[in-house]
C-alpha positions in Angstrom: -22.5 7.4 12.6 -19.9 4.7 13.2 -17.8 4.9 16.1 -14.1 5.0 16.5 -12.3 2.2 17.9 -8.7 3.1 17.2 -7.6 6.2 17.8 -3.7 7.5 18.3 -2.6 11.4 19.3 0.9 11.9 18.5 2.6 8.8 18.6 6.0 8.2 18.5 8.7 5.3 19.4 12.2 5.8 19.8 15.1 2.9 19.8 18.6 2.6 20.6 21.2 1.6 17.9 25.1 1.8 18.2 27.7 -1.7 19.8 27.8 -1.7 23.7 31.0 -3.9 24.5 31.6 -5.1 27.7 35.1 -3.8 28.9 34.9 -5.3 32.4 36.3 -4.0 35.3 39.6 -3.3 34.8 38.9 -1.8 31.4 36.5 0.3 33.1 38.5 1.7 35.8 41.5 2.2 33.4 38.9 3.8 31.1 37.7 6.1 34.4 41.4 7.4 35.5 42.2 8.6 31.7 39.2 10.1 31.2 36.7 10.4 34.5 33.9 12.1 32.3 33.3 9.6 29.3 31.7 7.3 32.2 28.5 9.7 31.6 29.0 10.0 28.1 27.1 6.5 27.2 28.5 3.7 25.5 28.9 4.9 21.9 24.7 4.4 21.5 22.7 6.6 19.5 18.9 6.9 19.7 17.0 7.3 16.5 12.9 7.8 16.0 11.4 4.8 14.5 7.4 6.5 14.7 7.3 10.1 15.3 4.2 12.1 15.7 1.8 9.5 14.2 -1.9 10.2 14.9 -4.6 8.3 13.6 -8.5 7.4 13.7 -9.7 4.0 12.3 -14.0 3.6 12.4 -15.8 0.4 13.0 -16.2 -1.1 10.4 -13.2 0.3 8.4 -10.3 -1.7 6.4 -7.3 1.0 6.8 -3.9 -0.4 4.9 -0.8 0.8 5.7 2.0 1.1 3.2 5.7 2.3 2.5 9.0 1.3 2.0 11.1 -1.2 4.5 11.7 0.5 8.1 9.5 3.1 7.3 7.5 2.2 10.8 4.5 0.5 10.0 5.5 -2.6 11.8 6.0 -0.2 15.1 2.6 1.4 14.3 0.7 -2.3 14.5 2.8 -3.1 17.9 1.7 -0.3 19.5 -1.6 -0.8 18.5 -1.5 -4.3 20.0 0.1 -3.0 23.1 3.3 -5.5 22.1 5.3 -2.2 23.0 4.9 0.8 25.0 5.0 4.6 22.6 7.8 6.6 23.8 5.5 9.8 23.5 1.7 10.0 22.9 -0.7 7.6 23.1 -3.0 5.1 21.8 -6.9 4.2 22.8 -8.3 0.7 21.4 -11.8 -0.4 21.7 -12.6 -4.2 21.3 -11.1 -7.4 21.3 -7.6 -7.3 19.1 -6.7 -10.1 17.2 -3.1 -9.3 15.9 -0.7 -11.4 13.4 2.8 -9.5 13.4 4.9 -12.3 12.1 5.6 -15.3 12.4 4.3 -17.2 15.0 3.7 -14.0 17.9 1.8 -15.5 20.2 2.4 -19.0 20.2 4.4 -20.7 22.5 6.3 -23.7 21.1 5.8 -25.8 23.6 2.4 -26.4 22.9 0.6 -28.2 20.3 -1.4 -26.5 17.7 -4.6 -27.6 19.9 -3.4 -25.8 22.5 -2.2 -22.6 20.6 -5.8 -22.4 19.1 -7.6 -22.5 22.8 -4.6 -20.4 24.3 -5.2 -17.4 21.6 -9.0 -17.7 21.7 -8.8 -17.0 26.0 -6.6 -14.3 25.0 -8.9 -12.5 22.7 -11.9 -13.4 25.8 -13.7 -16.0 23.9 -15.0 -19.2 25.9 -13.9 -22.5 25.4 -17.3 -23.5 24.1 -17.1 -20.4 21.1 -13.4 -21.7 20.4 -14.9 -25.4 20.0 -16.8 -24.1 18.0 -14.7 -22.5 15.2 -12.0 -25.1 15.6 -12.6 -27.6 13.1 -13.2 -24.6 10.6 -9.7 -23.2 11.9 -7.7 -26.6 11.2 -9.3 -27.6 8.0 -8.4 -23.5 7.2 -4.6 -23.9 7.9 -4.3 -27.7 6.3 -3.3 -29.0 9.4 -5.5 -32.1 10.2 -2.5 -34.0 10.5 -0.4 -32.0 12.9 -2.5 -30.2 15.3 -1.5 -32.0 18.3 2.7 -31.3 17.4 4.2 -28.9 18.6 4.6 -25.7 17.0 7.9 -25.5 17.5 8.5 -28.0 15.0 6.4 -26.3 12.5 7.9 -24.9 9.4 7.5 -21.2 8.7 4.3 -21.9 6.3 2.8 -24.2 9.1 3.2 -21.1 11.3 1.7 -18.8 9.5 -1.3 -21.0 8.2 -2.2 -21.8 11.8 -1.8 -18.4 12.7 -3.9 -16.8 10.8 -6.2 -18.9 10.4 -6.8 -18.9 14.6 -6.4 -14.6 13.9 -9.2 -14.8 11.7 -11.5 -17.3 12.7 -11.9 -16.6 16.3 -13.6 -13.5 15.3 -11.8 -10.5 17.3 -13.4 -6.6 16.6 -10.3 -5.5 15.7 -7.7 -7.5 13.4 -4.5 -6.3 12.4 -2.2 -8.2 9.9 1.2 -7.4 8.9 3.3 -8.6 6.1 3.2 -12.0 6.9 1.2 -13.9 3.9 4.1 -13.5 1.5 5.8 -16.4 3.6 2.4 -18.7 2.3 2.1 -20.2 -1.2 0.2 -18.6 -4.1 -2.8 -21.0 -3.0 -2.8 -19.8 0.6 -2.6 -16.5 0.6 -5.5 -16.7 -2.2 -7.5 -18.2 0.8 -6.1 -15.1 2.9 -7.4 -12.8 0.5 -11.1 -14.0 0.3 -11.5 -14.4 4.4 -9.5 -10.9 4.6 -12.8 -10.0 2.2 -15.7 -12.2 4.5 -13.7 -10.5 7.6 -13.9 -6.7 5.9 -17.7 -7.4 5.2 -18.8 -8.7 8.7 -18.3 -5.6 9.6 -15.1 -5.9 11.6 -12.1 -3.5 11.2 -9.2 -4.3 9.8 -5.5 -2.7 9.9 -3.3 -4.3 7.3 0.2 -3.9 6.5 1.3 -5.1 2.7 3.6 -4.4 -0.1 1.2 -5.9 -2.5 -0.4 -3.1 -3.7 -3.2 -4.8 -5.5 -4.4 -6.4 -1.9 -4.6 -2.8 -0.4 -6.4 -1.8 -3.6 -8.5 -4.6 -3.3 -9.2 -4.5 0.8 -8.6 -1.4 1.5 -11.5 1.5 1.8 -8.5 3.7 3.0 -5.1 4.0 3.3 -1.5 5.4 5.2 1.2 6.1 3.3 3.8 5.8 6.7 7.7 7.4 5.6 10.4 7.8 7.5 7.9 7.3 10.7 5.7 9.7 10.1 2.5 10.1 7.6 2.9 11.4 4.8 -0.3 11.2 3.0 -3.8 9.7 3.8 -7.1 9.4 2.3 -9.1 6.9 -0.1 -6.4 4.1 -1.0 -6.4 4.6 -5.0 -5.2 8.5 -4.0 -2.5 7.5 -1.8 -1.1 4.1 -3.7 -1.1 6.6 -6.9 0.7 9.5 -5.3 3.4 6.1 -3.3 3.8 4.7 -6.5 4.8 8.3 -8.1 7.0 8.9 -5.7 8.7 5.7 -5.7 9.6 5.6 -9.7 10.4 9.0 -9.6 13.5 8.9 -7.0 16.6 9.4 -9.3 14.9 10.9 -12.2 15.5 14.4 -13.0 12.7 16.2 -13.1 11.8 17.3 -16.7 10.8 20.8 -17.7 9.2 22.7 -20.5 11.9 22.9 -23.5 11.0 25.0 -25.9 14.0 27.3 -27.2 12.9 31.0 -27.4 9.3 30.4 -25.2 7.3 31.4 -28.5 5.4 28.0 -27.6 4.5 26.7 -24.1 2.3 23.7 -22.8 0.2 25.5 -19.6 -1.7 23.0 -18.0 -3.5 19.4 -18.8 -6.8 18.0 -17.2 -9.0 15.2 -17.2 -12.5 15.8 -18.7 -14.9 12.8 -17.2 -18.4 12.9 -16.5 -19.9 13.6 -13.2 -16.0 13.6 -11.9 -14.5 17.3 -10.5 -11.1 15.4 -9.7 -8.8 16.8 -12.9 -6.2 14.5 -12.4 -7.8 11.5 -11.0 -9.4 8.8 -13.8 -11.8 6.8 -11.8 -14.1 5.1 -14.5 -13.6 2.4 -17.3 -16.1 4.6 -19.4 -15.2 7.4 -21.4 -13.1 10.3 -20.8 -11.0 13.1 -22.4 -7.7 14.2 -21.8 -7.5 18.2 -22.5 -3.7 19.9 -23.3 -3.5 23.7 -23.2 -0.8 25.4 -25.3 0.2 29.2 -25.7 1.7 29.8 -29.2 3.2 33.5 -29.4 3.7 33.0 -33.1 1.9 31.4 -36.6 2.5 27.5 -36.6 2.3 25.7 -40.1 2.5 22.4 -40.6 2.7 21.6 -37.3 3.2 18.1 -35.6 1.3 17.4 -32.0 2.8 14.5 -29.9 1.0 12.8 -26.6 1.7 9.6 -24.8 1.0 8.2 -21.9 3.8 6.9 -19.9 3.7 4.4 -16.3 5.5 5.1 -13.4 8.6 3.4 -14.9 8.5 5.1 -18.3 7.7 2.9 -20.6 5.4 4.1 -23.0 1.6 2.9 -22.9 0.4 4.8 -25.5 0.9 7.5 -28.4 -0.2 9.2 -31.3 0.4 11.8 -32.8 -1.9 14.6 -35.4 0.2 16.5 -38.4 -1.0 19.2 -40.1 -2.2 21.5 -37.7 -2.4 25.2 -38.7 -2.3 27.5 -35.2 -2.8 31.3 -35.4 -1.0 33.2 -31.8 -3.0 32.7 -29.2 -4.2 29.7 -26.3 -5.2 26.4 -27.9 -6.8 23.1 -26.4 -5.6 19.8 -27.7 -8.2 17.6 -26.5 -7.6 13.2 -26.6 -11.2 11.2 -26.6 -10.9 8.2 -25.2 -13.6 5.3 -25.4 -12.4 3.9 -22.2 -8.2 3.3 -20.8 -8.3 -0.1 -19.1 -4.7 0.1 -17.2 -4.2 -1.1 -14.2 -4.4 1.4 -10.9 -1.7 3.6 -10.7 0.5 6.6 -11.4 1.2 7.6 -14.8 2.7 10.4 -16.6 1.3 11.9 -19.7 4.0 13.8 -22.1 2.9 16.3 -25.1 5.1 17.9 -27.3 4.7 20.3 -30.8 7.0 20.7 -33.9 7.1 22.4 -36.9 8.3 20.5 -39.7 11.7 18.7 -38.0 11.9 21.9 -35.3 10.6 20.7 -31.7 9.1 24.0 -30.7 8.2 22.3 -27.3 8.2 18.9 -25.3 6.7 18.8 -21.8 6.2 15.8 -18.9 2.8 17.1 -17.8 2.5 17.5 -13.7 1.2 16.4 -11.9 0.9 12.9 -12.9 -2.4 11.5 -13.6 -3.7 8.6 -10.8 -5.7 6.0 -12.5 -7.8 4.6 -9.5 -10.7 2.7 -11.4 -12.0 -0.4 -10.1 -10.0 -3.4 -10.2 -10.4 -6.3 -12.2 -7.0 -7.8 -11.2 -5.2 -11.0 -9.8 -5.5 -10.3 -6.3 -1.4 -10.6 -6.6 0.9 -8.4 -7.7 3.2 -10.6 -9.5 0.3 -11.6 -11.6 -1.1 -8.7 -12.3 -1.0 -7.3 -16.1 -0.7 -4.2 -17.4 -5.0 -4.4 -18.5 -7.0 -4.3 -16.3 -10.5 -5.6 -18.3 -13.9 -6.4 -16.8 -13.8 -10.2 -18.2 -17.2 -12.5 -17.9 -16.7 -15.6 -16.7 -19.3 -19.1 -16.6 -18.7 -22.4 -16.8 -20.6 -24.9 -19.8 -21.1 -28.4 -19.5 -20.4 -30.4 -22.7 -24.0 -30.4 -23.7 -24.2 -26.4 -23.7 -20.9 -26.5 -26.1 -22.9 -29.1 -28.6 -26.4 -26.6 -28.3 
């Protein structure tokens, strides 16, 4: 059984917000004799919860990901963990060296070279100069930096910061690594080199707490995930499950939810589930392979001619597929419209199917099936969002030399 080596009971941080102005000391004592209370009253400040009641477990081993909007209090989360600040309430136990990367350039003085950052970060995490000697070539040929390793960081561009630092983050081989959203200051190239050590890191074995609003790298990295809101957790489990139910979320802010509208309820959609093989999740598609998609309608009268609708929808509406069957003769009674599918290669994520029935031009009913349905089959994706299509195909790939194209 692995062994926990990040646990936190009830955490929570609270801040300060609000404009302190100096009035000096006349102000003040003028302030005093008008109103002799308001000197207990604070200075216009108002304290607000940036992490409240956050508890957590992380296994050796484990790649946890922690996502959610801006401010939401991931960033807090990580700097407790890193003992960068102190929780106002609960606590936090850590076991292992912690290698931490929080932004750009925390823990680097800029005063010293590159050289020196290196050696300074390796003593930090416990290593000896010898093991840091070690890994340092592989470290400065990492980050590009042959040239400027013995400048000052301070003089360093952002991207020079960040390649250094993580490269000396990942290289000098803490237990414990955590990695906020710090690779989207890097180039495509770079944070392509992220990615793949992020992966040689996850598979040595070491645990990993990452912080990212590319979806696809959590998806990719992640065994599980945090969905952190408004400082606290709102969902947790395996990280297709809890990107699926963010990404719902997220589209759906603003959108009116949509009900059954039928006009006299003589015909009502009941329920919908997923039919896949060896699978008991009903609204969870998890394979490439085949699948069915099974509607359930009540009709409380005869239906000639009738017209069914489906399509399946992504989290922001826009249609991904439809079809539709004519014809259909239905006596009263319950009735299963059931969609085989050979295989849906989408990308991971939330989508929304939508069914409907007519009768000649009448639309008897039209319903935006809930919950939505969470695609969380494997990914065969550009580790990057922004280039990340709407397939998601298992593609071959091999290189030929020119006398294999002539055979």
């Amino acid at each position: 059984m692995t062994t926990t080596v990040i646990h936190g009971e009830s955490l929570g941080k609270r801040y300060r917000r609000g404009l302190h102005v100096e009035t000096g000391l006349r102000h003040t004592i003028e302030n005093f004799i008008r109103s002799p209370f308001s000197a207990f009253r604070g200075n216009g400040q108002e304290s607000f919860w940036a992490l409240k009641d956050v508890s957590l477990e992380v296994r050796e081993g484990e790649v946890l990901g922690l996502i959610g909007r801006n401010g939401a209090g991931k960033t807090t989360l990580l700097k407790i963990l890193s003992r960068i600040t102190r929780p106002t309430t609960g606590w936090a136990e850590i076991h292992g060296r912690v290698g931490s990367l929080l932004e750009v350039g925390t823990g680097f003085h800029p005063e010293l070279t590159g050289r020196e950052n290196t050696f300074l970060s390796g003593a930090i995490l416990g290593m000896s100069k010898r093991e840091i000697e070690r890994k340092f070539d592989e470290i400065v040929a990492f980050a590009e930096l042959e040239k400027f390793i013995d400048t000052q960081v301070k003089h360093y561009s952002s991207g020079m910061y960040v390649r250094l630092a993580f490269a000396v983050a990942a290289h000098l081989e803490p237990e414990i690594l955590l990695v906020d959203e710090v690779l989207a200051v890097g180039d495509i190239n770079f944070q392509r080199k992220c990615l793949g050590k992020m992966g040689d890191v996850a598979r040595a074995g070491r645990t990993v707490v990452l912080v990212s609003h590319q979806l696809n790298q959590i998806r990719r990295l992640c065994s599980r995930a945090a969905w952190i809101d408004a400082g606290l957790i709102r969902s947790e489990g395996t990280a297709p499950s809890v990107i699926g139910a963010y990404e719902a979320a997220m589209f759906s802010e603003g959108l009116s939810a949509c009900d059954h509208s039928d006009g006299q309820n003589l015909v009502r959609f009941l329920r919908w589930e997923l039919e896949v093989k060896d699978s008991n999740q009903p609204h969870v598609l998890s394979t490439l392979g085949p699948f069915h998609v099974n509607f359930q309608v009540e009709t409380r009268k005869p239906i000639h001619r009738g017209v069914h609708g489906a399509a399946l929808l992504n989290a922001g509406r826009d249609i991904v597929w439809a079809s539709a069957v004519d014809s259909l003769e239905l006596s009263p009674g319950f009735h299963t419209f059931s969609h085989g599918f050979p295989s849906l290669p989408v990308r991971p994520g939330a989508y929304f199917w939508q069914v409907s029935l007519w009768e000649d031009d009448q639309q008897l009913e039209l319903w935006d099936c809930s919950p939505e349905m969470i695609v969380a089959s494997e990914v065969h994706q550009h580790p990057l969002d922004e280039w990340s299509g709407v397939l998601n195909i298992p593609v071959s790939f091999r290189t030929l030399k020119r006398e294999d194209l002539r055979a």
